[in-house]
C-alpha positions in Angstrom: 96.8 145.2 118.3 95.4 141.9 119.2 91.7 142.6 117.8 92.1 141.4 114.5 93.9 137.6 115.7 90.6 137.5 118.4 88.1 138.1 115.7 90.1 135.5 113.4 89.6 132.7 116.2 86.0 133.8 117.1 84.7 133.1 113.3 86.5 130.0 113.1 84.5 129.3 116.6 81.2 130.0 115.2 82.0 128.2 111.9 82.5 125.2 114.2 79.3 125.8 116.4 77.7 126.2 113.1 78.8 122.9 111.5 81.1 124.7 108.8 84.1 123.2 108.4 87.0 125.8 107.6 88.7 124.2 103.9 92.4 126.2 104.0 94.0 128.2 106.1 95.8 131.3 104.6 99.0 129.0 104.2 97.3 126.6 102.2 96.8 124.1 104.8 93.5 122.2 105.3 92.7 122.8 108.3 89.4 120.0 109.2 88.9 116.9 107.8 89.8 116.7 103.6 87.9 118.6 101.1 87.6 118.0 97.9 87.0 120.1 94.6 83.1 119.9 93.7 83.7 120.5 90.3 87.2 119.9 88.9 86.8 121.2 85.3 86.7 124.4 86.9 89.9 123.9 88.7 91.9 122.9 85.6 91.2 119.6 85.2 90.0 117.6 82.7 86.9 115.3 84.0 87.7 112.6 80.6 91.2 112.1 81.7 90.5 111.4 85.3 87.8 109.3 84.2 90.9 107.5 81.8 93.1 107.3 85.2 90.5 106.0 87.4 89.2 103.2 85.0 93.2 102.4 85.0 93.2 102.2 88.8 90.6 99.7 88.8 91.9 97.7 85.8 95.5 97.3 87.7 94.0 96.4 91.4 94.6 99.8 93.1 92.8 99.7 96.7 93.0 103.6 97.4 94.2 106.7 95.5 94.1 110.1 96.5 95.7 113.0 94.5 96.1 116.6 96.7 97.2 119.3 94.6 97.2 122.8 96.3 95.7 121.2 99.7 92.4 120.3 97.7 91.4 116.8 96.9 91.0 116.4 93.2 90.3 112.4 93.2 89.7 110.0 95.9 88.8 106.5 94.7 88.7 103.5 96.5 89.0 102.7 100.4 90.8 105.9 101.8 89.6 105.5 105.5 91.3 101.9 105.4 94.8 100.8 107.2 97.0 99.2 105.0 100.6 98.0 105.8 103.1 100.0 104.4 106.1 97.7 104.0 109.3 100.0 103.1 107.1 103.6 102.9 107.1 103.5 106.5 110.9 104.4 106.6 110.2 107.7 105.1 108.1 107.9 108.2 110.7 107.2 110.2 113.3 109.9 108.3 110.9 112.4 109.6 111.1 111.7 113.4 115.0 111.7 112.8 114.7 115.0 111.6 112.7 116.1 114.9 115.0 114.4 117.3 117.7 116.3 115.6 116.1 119.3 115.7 115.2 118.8 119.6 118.7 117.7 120.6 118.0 114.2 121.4 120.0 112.7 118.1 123.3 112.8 117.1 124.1 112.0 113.4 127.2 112.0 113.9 127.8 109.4 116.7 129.3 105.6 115.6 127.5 102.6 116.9 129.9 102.0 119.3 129.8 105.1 121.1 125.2 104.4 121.3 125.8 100.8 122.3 124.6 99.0 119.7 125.1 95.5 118.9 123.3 92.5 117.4 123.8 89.2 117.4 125.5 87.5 115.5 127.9 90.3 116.9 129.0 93.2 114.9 132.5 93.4 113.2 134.6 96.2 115.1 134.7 97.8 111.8 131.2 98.3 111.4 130.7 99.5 114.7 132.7 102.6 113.6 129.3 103.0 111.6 127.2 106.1 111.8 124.1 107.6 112.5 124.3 109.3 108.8 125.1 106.6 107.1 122.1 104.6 108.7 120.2 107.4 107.1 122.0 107.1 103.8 121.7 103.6 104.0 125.4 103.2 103.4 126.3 101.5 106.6 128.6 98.8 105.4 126.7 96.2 107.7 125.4 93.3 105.6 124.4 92.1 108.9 120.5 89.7 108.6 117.7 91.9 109.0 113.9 91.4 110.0 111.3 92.3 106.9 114.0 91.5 104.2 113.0 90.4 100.6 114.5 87.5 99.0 116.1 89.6 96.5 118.0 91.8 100.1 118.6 88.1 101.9 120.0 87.0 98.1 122.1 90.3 96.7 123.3 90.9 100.5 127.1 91.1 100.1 130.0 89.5 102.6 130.3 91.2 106.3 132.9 93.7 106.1 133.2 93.9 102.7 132.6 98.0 102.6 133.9 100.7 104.9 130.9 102.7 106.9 129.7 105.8 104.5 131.7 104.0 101.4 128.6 102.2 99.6 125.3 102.4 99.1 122.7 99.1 99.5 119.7 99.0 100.0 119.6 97.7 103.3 117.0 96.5 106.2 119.3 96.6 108.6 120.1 100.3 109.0 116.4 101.3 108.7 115.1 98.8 111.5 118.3 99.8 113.9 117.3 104.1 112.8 114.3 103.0 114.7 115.6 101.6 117.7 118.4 104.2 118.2 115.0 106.9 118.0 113.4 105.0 120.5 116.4 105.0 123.1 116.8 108.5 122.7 113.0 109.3 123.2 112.9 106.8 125.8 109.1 105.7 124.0 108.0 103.9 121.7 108.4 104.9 117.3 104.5 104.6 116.7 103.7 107.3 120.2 106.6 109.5 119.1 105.0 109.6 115.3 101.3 110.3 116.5 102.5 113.0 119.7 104.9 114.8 117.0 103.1 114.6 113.7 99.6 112.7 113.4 98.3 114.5 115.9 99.5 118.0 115.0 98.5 117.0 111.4 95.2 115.8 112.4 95.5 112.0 111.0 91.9 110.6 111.2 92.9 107.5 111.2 96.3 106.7 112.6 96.7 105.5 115.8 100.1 104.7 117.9 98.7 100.8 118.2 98.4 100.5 114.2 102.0 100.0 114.3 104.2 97.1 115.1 107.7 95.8 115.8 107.9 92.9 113.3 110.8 90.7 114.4 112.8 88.0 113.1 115.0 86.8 116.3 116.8 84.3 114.7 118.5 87.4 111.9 118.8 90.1 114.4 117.7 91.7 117.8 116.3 94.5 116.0 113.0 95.0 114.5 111.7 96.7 111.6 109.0 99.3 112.9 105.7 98.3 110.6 102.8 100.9 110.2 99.6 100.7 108.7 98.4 103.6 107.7 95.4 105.0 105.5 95.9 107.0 102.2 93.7 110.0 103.6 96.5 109.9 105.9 99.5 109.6 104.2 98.0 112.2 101.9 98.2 115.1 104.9 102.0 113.5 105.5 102.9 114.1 101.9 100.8 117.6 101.9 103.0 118.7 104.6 106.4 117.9 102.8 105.1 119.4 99.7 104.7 122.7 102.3 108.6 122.2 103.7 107.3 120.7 106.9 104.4 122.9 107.5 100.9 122.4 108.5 98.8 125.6 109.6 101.7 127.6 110.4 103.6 125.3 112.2 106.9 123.6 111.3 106.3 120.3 111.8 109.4 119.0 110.5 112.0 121.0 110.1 112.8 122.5 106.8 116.3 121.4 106.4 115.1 118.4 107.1 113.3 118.3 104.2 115.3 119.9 101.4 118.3 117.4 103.3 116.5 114.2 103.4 114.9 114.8 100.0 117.9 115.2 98.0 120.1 113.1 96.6 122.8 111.5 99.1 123.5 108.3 96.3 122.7 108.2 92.6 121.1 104.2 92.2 120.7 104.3 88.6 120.3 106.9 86.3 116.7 109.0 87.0 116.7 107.3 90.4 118.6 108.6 93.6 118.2 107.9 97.4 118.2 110.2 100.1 117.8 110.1 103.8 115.1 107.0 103.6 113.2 108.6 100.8 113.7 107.9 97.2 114.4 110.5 95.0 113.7 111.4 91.1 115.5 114.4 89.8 113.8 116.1 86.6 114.6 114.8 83.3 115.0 111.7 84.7 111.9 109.6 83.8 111.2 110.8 80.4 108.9 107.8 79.9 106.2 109.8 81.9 106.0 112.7 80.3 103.5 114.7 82.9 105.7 113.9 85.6 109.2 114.1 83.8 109.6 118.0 83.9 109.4 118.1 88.1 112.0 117.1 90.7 109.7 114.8 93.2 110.7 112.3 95.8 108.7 109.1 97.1 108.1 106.8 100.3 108.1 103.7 98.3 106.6 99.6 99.7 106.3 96.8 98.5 103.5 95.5 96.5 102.2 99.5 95.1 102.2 101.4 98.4 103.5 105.1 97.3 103.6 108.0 98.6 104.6 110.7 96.0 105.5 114.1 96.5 106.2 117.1 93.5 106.6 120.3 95.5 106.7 122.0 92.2 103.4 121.1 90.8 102.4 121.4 95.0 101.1 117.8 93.7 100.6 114.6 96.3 99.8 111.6 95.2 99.0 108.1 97.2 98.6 105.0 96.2 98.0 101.6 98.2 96.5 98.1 97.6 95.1 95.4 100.4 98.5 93.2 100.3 96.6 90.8 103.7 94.3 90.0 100.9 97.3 88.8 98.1 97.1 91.8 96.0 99.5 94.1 94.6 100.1 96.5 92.3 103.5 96.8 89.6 105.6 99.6 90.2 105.2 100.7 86.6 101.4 100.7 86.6 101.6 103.1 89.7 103.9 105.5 87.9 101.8 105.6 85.0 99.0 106.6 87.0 100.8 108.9 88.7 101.0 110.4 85.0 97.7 109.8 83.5 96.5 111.6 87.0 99.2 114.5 86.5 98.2 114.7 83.0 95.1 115.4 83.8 95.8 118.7 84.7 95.0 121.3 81.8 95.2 124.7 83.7 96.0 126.9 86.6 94.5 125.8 89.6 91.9 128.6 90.7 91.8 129.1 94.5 88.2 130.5 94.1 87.0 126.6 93.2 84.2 125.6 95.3 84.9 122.0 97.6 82.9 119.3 99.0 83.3 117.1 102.0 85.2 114.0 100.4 83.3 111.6 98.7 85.7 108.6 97.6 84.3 106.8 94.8 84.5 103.2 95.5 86.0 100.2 93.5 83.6 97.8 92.8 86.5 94.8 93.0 87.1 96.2 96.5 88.6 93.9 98.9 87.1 92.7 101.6 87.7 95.2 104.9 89.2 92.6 107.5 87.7 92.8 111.3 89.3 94.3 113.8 90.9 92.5 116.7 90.7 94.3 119.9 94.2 93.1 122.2 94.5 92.0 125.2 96.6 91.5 128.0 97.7 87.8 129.5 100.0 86.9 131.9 103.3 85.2 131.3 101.8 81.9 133.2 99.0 82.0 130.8 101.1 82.4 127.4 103.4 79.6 128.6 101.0 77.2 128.6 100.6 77.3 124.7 104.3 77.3 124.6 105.3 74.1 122.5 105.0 71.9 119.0 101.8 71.3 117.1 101.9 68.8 113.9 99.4 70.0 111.2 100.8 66.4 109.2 104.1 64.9 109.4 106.4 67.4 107.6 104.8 70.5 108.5 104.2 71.6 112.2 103.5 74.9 113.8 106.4 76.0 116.3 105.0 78.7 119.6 107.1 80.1 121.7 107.3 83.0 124.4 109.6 86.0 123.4 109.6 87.8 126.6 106.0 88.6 127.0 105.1 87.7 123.5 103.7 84.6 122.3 105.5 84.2 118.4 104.6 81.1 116.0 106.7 79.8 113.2 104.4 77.2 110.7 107.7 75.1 108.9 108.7 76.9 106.0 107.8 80.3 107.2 109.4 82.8 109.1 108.2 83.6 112.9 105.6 86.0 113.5 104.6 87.5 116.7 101.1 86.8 117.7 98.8 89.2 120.0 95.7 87.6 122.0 92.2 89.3 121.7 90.8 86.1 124.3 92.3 83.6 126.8 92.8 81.2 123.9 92.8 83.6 120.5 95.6 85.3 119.0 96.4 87.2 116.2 99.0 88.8 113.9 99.5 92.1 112.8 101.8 91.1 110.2 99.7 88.9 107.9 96.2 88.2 108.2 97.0 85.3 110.7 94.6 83.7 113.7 95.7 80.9 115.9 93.2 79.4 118.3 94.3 77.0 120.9 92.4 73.6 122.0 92.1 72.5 125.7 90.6 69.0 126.8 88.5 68.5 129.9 91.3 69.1 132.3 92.5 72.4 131.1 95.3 71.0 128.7 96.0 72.9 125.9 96.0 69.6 123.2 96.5 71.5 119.7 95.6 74.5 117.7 93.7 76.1 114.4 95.5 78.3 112.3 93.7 80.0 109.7 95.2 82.3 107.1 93.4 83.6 104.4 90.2 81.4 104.6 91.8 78.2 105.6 92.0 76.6 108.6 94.6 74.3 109.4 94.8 71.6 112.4 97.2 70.8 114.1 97.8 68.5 117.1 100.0 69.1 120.3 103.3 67.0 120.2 105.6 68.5 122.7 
């Protein structure tokens, strides 16, 4: 009875010994790295309308695209191997580890705040420690309490403390996502990023992800609590969104689980009309958007950032599409250009998609107003003697100066004007940031004395001298 499952595995073997690369598995997984359809016309797609959507891509600033529909590639344009910061999609990446740590036992939905422990500081009202897990989830809290990674328009539209009941309103709000990740981490007893590559980069087989990509980006003088930043590529994000589009699967396995999915990915909270939120995914009932016509007829849901990161999902159409632009570099992308790509792309689509289409190994076609790909700083470790030294003042010119201090073992520097950022060393005296494309090197004199600093962001260097 087992011959058959043996004889499976032994052909995949010798495909593997003899460099093959197996495209899907019989579940419509991909199973190796991504393939992509050689010809598309023979797949049902029209080769003049991606042409149409690509040149859009290009003309709007797009960095990477990549559009999956049944588990083949049909474009793949720009930088797809690159890390990008996500900004808000990662939260979607976080709803998905909630819905494992459910499914293992180790969260409770329905616990308050005050029976986990949690806190922040300023403190928490007693009323909104009566808060939820849920309605973290739901975003509908009732804590307007200041968050880290906040946009103006959150710090500016934020309404009064204890102006809602827990579970009564929706908002948009930074502080439930960032304290979702903490209360994961607790229960797991390690780290977001390591709990996201053991349970589902690694099982997905992410070529690019790795648990030190991600960050805790804090802002200590708001709150205690982080947001939990990833960078991630759109290859990537492409086999995260493949495997919603499959209810949580990937090669037989149920990744996440399938309520999960169907739960996080409906509507909890209409926003405006077309446009509802889930469980840290946005969500886009049919009939909703009838100013994209291709992608109007489908329910489809989306990990949404700032500045054009997307991930969208139409498990209908069995259609994935990602979208990301180099925001280190000071690009971005409009929401509405993303969406009508997203269409043009969709539109593209003429007929029934023929299993029997022949693939290639993926072969992004590059941009040629590609941004620069930054280097790669490799961390290290100090001790905290070493990182207090550089603890202190520095004066680029009389009204702007460049505060460091030490956050437990952390060196973090706040330039006047700006908010803190936590800085990593990759040498005795060099340090970087993951959250903007920061570098501060320090100055000693002839005694060892660390005398000023150069901060350089974006091409230019700034000096500054030590005062205290």
């Amino acid at each position: 009875m087992k011959r058959p499952r043996f004889i499976f595995f032994l052909c995949l073997a010798l495909a593997a010994l003899s460099g093959a690369r197996p495209l899907l598995s019989e579940s419509g997984q991909t199973t190796g790295p991504w393939r992509q359809l050689a010809a598309p016309e023979k797949a049902g797609w029209s080769l003049e309308k991606l042409a149409e959507a690509r040149d859009f891509a290009e003309k709007i600033g797009s960095d990477a695209v990549m559009a999956v529909q049944d588990g083949r590639v049909v474009a793949a344009w720009g930088d797809v191997s690159r890390r990008f910061e996500l900004y808000s999609a990662r939260k979607s990446l976080v709803s998905s580890l909630a819905g494992i740590a459910i499914a293992n036992g180790t969260l409770d939905t329905g616990r308050t705040l005050a029976e986990l422990g949690i806190d922040d500081a300023p403190p928490l009202l007693e009323g909104e420690k009566q808060a939820k897990v849920i309605d973290l989830l739901r975003s509908r809290s009732g804590i307007y309490h200041p968050a880290a990674k906040e946009t103006a328009d959150m710090k500016t539209n934020r309404p009064a403390r204890g102006s809602a009941k827990p579970g009564a309103t929706w908002l948009y709000n930074n502080w439930d996502f960032n304290v979702v990740g903490v209360i994961l981490e607790k229960a797991a007893g390690k780290r977001l990023f390591e709990e996201f590559e053991r349970h589902i980069a690694a099982p997905l087989g992410m070529e690019d992800f790795r648990a030190k990509d991600g960050y805790e980006q804090f802002e200590r003088s708001l709150s205690r609590y982080p947001a939990h930043a990833f960078r991630m590529s759109a290859r990537d994000l492409a086999r995260f969104g493949w495997m919603f589009a499959r209810l949580g699967t990937w090669d037989g396995l149920q990744i996440v689980p399938r309520d999960w999915v169907a739960e996080s990915t409906r509507v909890h909270s209409e926003v405006r009309p077309g446009t509802g939120y889930g469980l840290m995914w946005w969500v886009y009932p049919r009939g909703g958007l009838p100013a994209y016509q291709a992608l109007d007829p489908h329910d489809k849901y989306a990990a949404s950032g700032n500045y054009g990161q997307l991930v969208l999902v139409i498990p209908g159409a069995q259609f994935v599409l990602v979208h990301l632009a180099a925001s280190d570099d000071g690009r971005g992308v409009a929401g509405r250009d993303i969406w009508k790509l997203a269409d043009m792309i969709l539109a593209a689509r003429t007929g029934p998609a023929d299993p029997a289409a022949q693939t290639k190994p993926l072969e992004p076609v590059l941009f040629p107003n590609a941004a620069p790909v930054p280097p790669e700083w490799a961390e290290i470790s100090l001790e905290i003697e070493a990182l207090r030294a550089f603890v202190g003042t520095y004066e680029i010119k009389p009204d702007q100066t460049v505060v460091i201090t030490l956050s437990g073992d952390r060196l973090t520097a706040a330039a006047t004007g700006f908010p803190e950022i936590d800085l990593f060393p990759d040498s005795p005296t060099s340090f970087f940031a993951k959250a903007a494309p920061v570098r501060v090197k320090f100055e000693r004199d002839g005694a060892g004395r660390v005398t000023g600093l150069v901060l350089s962001y974006r091409g230019q260097d700034l000096a500054a001298r030590r005062k205290i």
